[in-house]
N, C-alpha and C positions, 0 to 999 in steps of 0.2 A: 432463459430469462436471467437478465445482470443485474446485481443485486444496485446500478443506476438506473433500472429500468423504471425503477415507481418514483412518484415526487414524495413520497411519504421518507423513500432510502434518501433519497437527493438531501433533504433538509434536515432529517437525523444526522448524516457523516458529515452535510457540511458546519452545521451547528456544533457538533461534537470534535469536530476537528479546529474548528476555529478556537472552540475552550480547550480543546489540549494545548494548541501553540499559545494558546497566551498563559495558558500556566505552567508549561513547560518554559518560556521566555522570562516568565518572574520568575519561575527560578533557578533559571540561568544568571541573571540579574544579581537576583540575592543572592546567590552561592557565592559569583563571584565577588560580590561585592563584600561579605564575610569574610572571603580570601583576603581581600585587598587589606581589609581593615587589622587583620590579622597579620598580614607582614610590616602594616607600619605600627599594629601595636611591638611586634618587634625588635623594627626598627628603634622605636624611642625608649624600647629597655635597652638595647644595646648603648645605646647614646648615654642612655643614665648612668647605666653602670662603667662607661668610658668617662663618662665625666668623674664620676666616681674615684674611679683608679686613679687619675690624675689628681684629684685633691690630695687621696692618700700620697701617694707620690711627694708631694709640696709637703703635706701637712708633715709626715717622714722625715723628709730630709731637714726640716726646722728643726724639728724635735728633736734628732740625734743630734746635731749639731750643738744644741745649747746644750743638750747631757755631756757631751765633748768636753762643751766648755767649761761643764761645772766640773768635770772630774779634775779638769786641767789646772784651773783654779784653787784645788785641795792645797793647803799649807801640809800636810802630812806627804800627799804623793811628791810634792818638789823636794820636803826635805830626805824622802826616800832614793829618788833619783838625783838631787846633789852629791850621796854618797857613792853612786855608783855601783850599788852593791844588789845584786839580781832578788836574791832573797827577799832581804827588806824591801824592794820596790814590789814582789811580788803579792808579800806578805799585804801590804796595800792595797795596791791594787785590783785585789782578789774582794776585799769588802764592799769598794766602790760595784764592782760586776755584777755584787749579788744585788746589790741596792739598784741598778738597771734592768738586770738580766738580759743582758746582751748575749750576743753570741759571739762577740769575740770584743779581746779589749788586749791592745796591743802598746810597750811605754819602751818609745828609746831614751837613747843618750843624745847629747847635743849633736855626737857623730853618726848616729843613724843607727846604731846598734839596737838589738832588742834586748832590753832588762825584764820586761813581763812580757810573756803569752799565756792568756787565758780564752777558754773555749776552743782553742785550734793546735795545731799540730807546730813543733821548733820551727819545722822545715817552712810551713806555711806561715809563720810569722816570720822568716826571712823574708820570703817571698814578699810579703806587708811593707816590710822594714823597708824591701828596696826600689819599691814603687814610687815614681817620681810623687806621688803623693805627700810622698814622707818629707820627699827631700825641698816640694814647695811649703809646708809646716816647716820644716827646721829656717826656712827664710822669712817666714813670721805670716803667711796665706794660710789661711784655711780650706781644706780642700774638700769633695766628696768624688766617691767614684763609685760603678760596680765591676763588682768581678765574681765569674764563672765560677760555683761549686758543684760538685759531684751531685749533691740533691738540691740545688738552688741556686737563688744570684744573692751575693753577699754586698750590702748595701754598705759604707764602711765613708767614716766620715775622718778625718785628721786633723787635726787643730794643735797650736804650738803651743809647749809649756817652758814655760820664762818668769823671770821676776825680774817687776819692774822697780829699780833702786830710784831713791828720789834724786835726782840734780842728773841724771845720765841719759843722755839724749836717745839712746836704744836701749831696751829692756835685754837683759842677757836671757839667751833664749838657753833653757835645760834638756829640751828633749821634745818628744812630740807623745800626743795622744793618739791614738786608735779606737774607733768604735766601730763595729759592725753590725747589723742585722741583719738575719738571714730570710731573701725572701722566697720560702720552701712551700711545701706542701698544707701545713698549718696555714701560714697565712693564707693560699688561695682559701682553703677551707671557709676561713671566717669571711674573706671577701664576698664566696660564692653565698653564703646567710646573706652577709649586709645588703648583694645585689639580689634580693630576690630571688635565687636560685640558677644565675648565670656561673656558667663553668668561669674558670679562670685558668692559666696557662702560661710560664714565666721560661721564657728564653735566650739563648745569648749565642752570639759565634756559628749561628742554622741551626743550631739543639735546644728542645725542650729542654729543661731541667727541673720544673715543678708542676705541679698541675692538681685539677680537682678527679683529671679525668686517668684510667689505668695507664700503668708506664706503656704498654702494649700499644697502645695508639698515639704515644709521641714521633713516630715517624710520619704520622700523615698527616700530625699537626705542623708541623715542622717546615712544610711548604710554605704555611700561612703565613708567617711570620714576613715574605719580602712583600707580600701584596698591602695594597692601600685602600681603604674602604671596605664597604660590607662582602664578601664573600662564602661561597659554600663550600662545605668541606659533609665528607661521608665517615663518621667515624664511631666503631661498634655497630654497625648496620644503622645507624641514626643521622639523619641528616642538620649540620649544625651550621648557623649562621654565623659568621665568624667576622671581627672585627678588631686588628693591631692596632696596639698605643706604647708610642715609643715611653722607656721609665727614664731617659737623659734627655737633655733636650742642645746636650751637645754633639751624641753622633744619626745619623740616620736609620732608618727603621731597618734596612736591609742589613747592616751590622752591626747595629747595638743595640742594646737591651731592650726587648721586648712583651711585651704583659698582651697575654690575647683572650680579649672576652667573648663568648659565646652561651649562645642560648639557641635550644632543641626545639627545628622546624620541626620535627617528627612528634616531639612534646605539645606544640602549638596546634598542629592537626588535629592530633589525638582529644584536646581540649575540644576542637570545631567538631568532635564528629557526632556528638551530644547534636549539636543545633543544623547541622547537616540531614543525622537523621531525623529529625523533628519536623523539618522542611520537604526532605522526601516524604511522608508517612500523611503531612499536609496537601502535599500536591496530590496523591494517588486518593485520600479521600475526595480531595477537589475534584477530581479528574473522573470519580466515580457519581459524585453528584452532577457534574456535570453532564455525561453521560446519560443520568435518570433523566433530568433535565431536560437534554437536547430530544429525548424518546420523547417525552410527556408532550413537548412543542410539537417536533411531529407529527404526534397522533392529533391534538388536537386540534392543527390546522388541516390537517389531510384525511382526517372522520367527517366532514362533511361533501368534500371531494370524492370520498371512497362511496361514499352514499349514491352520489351522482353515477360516477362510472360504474359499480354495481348495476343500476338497471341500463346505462347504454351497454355493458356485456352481456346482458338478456336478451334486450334488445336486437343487437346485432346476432346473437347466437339464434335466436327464433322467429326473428322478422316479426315477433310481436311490437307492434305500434300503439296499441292499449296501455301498455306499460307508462304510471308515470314516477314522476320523481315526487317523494310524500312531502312537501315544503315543514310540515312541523318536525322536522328529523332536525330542519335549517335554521332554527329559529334566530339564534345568537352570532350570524354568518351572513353577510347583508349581500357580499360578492355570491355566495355560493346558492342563495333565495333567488337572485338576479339570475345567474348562468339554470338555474333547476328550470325554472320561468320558461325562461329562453326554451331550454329542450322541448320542456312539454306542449308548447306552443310549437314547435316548428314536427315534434311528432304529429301532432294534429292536423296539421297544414299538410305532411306528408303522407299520410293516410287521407285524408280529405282527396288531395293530390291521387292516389292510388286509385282511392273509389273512383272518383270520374274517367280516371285512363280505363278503368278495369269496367268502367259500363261504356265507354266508347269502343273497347277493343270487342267487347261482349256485338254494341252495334252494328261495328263492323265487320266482324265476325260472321254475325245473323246475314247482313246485305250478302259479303261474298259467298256464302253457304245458299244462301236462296239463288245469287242468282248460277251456281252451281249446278245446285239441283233443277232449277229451273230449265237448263240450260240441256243437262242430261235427262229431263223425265221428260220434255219436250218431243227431242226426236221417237224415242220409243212410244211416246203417246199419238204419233203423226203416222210413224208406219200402223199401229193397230188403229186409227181411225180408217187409215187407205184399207186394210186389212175387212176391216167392219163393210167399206161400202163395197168395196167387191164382192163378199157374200151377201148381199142386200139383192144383188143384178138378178135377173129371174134367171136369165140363160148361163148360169156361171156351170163349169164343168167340174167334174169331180178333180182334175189335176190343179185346178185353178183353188178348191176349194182347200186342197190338200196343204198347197204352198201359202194359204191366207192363216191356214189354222195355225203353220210353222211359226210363221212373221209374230203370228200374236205370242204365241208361247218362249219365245226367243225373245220378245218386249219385256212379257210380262218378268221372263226372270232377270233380264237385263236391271228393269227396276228395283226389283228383290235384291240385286247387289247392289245398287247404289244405298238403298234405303239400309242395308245394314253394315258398310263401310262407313255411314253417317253416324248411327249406332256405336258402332265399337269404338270412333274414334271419340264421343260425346260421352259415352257411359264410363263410370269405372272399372277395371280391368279386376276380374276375381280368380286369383292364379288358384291352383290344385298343385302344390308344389309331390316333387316324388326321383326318387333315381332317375335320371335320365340318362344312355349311352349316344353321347352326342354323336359320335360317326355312324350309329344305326340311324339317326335321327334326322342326318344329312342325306344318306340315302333315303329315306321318304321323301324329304323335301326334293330330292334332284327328278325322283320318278313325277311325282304331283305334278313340278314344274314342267315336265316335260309335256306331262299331256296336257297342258292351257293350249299347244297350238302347234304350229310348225315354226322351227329357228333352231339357232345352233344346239348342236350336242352341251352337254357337262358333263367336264370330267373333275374325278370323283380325288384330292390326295390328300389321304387322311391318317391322322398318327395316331399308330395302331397301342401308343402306351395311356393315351388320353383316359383318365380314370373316370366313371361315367360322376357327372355332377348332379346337385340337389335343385332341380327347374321344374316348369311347366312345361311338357314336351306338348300341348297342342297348340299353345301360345306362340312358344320358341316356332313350332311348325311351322304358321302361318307367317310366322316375319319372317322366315327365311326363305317360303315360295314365294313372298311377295317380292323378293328383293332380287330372287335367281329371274323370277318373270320380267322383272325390268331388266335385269343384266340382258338376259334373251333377245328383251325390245330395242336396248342399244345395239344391239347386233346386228338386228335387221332393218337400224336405221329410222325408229321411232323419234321423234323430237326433229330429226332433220330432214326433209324432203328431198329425196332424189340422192340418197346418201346411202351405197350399203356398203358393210365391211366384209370383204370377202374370206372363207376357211375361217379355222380358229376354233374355238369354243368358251366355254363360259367353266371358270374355273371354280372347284369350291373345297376348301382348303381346311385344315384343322390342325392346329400346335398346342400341344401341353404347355402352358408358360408359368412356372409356379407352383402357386395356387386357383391360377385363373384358365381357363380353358378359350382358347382363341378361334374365332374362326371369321374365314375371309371371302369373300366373292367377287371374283374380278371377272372384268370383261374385260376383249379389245375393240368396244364401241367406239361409237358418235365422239364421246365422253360429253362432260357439263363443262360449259361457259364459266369463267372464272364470274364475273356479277351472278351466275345462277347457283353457284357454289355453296354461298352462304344462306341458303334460302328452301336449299330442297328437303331442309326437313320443317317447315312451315308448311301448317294447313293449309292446303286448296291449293297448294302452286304447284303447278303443274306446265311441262312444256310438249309431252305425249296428247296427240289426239284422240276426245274420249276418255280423256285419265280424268279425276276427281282430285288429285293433287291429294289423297287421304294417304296412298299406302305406304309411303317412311313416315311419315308422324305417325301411324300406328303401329310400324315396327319398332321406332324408335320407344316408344310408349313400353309397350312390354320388355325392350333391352334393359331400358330401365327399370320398370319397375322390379325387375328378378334383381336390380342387384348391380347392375354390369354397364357398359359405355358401348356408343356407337360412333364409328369415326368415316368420315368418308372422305377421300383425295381422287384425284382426276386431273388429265389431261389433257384439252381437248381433241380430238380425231387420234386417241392415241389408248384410251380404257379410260376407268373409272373401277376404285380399290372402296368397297365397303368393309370395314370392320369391326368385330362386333366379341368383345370382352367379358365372359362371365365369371362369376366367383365358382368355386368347386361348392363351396355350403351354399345353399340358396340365403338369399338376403335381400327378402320381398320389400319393397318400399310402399308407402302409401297410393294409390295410382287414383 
């Protein structure tokens, strides 16, 4: 039995599976669509804090610029670098620095030389001094650049310092300013506050040089810097969304200075997995109501069906037709009141149906039986009338009187067997069950059979392991003289006129099978007509002159009732194989 075998399973898995895929599909649905929501909320931090950066950027370079300017502007700093004297300009320009706090503030001469460095190294204020920066400030442009530091990119603004005389068509130019600021590790610091918590990352030349993130992972940031657009990067075991913005907007992102914002896909999960699990823990409650659910339906479409099929498996199990379907089980079920209806109604009709075949077969039954017997008590009733008027004659002779007395008593028992082959085959069968050794029990039967008459021999092959079985050995007895005696009568040509089989004999056979004990009885008769085949174990048929057509229905009767099968096949003009099957335990049936 598969567990689709019942419509009660059919409509729980499919009810239940219908509500798993659709709540398994919501939340596939939702999850994904969480997902989704969750990389564009991403996206538009990343955008903000890119936008961001770029203000800074602008808002930056204004601001150092006018500090530039204002320093440049000082009546103290020009009259310090008129003099030309490094000191005093230093001594200067050292107050203005702290009043900025720049990180670097660099003051030539009109020739390019440097009189002050502050915040940086002589060497690296040459280096300042001799960047065309300088040398577009000493021609009266303002300039800004960056440039590459050891822990940052130094953001460094120049602007020209001059005084302008009244009536002179160019102002004499004295020197130049420098301002710097450095954009290091601090600054991403505060940037990554401002944005919300996005990393920050400042490069130049394919090198990191500042960040929020450990020196340790500026090499795999380092790639990021030539790409355009949002991209992924794995760094510290964290997967980050990475996004370049160039800080010039005079060289291109692949070699100039670049600022990289990012923010933690891994961070962003970690947030979803709160509402992830909330959503599973949702579905599996779903999914268990559901389940309750899809049972409850179930049952309670298929409680009134099980009702139904309940008494038709009685039904069918005991061939009881009484049985009906109780309609108040159905009350709330207008299809399953209709289909109950139905049955009990057509058991009715089926039983109605049975009674009239079963007193027609009873009628018919009684006609062929009488005219059986009629048929058989006749002739024996004709010789012992012939019988009667012969001894009647005055002059009858003692020889004559001898042979009338036979005819009677040869009638009379003739009758005595019809009348109790009618008997046994109409009565119930009352077995006396006990050990039986069925090859001792074959030999009686072959002797018994023998002496009914004159016909072929029987020979006896019997297996000598056959354990004896649990039967009626006077029951068994008789069905099986009865069956060697017909075997005998196809032998010498019963059923066919002018027909005998010559040599041979009549076989009677015994095989251990099992648990079942086998035995066989073959002849090489007449054999049976394939149309008589089906039919020789039916009452009264008979194709033997003189037979009553009783003695296989009453062998068959007793095979069965111990328990056991009877089979019979044939050929015709070739034998006829009866077989006959019992259990080793007795297993009496009702007869």
């Amino acid at each position: 039995m598969t567990i689709l075998s019942s419509l009660r399973s059919r409509i729980f898995l499919g009810s239940a599976l219908l509500a798993v895929l659709s709540i398994g599909v919501a939340l596939f649905v939702v999850n994904a669509a969480v997902a989704d929501q969750a990389e564009r909320t991403l996206e538009r931090e990343l955008a903000a804090a890119a936008s961001m950066v770029d203000n800074l950027r602008t808002s930056r370079g204004e601001t150092y610029m006018q500090m530039a300017r204002f320093i440049a502007d000082a009546p103290q700093l020009k009259a310090a670098v008129d003099t030309n004297d490094p000191p005093t300009v230093a001594d200067v320009a050292n107050q203005y620095q702290s009043q900025i706090k720049s990180n670097m503030l660099v003051v030539t001469n009109k020739k390019g030389d440097a009189l002050a460095t502050l915040g940086t190294s002589a060497r690296e204020a040459i280096v300042v001094a001799s960047q065309a920066s300088v040398r577009s400030a000493l021609g009266g442009r303002d300039t800004s650049m960056l440039a590459p530091q050891p822990d940052g990119i130094m953001q460094l603004v120049t602007v020209p310092l001059y005084i302008d005389y009244r009536g002179a068509q160019r102002p004499d130019i004295l020197g130049t300013v420098s301002v710097g600021f450095l954009l290091d590790n601090a600054l991403a610091d505060q940037l990554k506050q401002q944005t919300a918590g996005s990393d920050i990352a400042f490069g130049m030349g394919g090198q990191i040089l500042a960040s929020t993130l450990p020196r340790a992972d500026y090499s795999a940031l380092a790639g990021r810097m030539r790409t355009s657009g949002i991209s992924q990067v794995v760094v510290g075991g964290e997967e980050y969304a990475v996004l370049p913005r160039p800080l010039s907007t005079e060289t291109a992102i692949a070699s100039g200075p670049v600022a990289l914002i990012m923010r933690s896909r891994t961070e962003q999960l970690r947030l979803l997995l709160p509402i992830r699990t909330g959503l599973i823990v949702t579905a599996v409650v779903a999914i268990i109501l559901a389940i309750v659910f899809s049972f409850t339906i179930a049952r309670t479409i298929t409680r009134p069906i099980a009702s139904i099929t309940g008494v038709m498996r009685e039904v069918a199990a005991t061939g009881d037709l009484t049985r009906k379907i109780a309609l108040s089980n159905l009350r709330n079920d207008e299809d399953a009141q209709l289909l109950a209806t139905t049955f009990n109604t057509l058991t009715e009709s089926v039983a109605r149906f049975q009674r009239e075949i079963s007193q027609k077969e009873r009628l018919t039954s009684l006609g062929r039986l009488s005219t059986v017997i009629a048929h058989e008590i006749r002739n024996p009733l004709m010789i012992i009338k012939a019988s009667l008027h012969a001894l009647r004659q005055p002059d009858v002779d003692s020889a004559a009187l001898r042979e009338a007395i036979t005819d009677i008593d040869e009638e009379v028992a003739r009758l005595n067997r019809i009348v109790n082959e009618v008997l046994d085959f109409a009565r119930p069968i009352r077995f006396d069950l006990s050990p039986v050794d069925v090859n001792a029990l074959c030999r009686e039967s072959a002797t018994a059979a023998k002496a009914s008459g004159p016909g072929p021999d029987i020979e006896l092959d019997l297996d000598g392991s056959l354990r004896p079985l649990t039967s009626d050995s006077e029951r068994l007895r008789l069905a099986l003289v009865n069956l060697l005696v017909n075997a005998r009568h196809a032998m010498n040509g019963d059923g066919a006129p002018g027909v005998r089989r010559g040599g041979g004999a009549v076989r009677l056979v015994t095989r251990a099978n099992g648990n079942q004990a086998q035995i066989s009885v073959v002849d090489e008769g007449v054999g049976i007509a394939p149309q008589d085949l089906t039919h020789v174990f039916d009452p009264y048929f008979t194709t033997k002159r003189g037979g009553t057509g009783l003695g296989l229905p009453i062998a068959k009767n007793i095979v069965e009732g111990l328990g056991g099968t009877i089979a019979v096949s044939s050929s015709q003009g070739q034998g006829t194989e009866i077989r006959i099957e019992l259990p080793m335990q007795g297993a009496v049936l009702n007869s």
